[in-house]
C-alpha positions in Angstrom: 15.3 88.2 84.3 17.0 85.2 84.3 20.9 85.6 85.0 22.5 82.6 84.0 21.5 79.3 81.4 23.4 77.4 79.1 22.4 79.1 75.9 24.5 76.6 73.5 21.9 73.6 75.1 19.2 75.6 72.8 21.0 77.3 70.0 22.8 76.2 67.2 23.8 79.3 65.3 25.9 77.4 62.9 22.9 74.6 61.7 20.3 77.9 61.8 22.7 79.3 59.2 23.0 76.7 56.9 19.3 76.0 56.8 18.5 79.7 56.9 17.4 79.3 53.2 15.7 75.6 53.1 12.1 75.6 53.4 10.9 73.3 55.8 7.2 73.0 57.2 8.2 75.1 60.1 8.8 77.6 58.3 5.6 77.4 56.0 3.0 76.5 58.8 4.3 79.7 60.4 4.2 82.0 57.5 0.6 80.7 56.9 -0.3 81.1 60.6 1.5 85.2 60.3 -0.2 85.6 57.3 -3.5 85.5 59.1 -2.8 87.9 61.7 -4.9 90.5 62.1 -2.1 92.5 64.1 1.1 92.6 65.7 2.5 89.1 66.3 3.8 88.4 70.1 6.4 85.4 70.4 6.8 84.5 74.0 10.4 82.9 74.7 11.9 84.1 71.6 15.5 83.0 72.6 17.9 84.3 70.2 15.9 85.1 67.2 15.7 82.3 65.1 11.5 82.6 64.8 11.2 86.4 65.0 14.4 88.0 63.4 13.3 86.0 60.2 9.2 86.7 60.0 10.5 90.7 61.1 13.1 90.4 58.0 10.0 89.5 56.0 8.1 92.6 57.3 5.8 91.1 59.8 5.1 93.5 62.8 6.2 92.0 65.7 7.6 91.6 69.6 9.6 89.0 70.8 9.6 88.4 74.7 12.7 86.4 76.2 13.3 86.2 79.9 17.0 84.9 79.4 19.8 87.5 79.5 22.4 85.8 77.3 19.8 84.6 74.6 18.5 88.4 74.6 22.3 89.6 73.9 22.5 86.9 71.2 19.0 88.1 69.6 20.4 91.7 69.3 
């Protein structure tokens, strides 16, 4: 597991938060892609949540993988 990296350089809680309800095509070309699943959806380098806390809020069944301590701590 990676020790050290400058989380802030790839996460911007604040902007996540005010565009936590917006739609963009992201958002809708992933929910089409979970849709399709046909099982438990694996997100390698999940960071700090802002793909997989949202599609596991929405009921999707699935595992995030992050190799980075402090974006792990931030996920949780």
């Amino acid at each position: 597991m990676l020790k050290s990296i400058n989380v802030s350089a790839f996460a911007d809680p604040e902007l996540d938060e005010l565009v936590s309800g917006v739609p963009n095509l992201e958002n809708s070309i992933l929910l089409d892609l979970c849709a399709k699943a046909a099982g438990p959806i694996l997100e390698i380098g999940s960071g700090y949540g802002r793909i997989t806390i949202p599609l596991a809020e929405r009921g999707f069944e699935l595992v995030g993988v992050e190799l980075c301590g402090p974006s792990v701590v931030a996920a949780r």
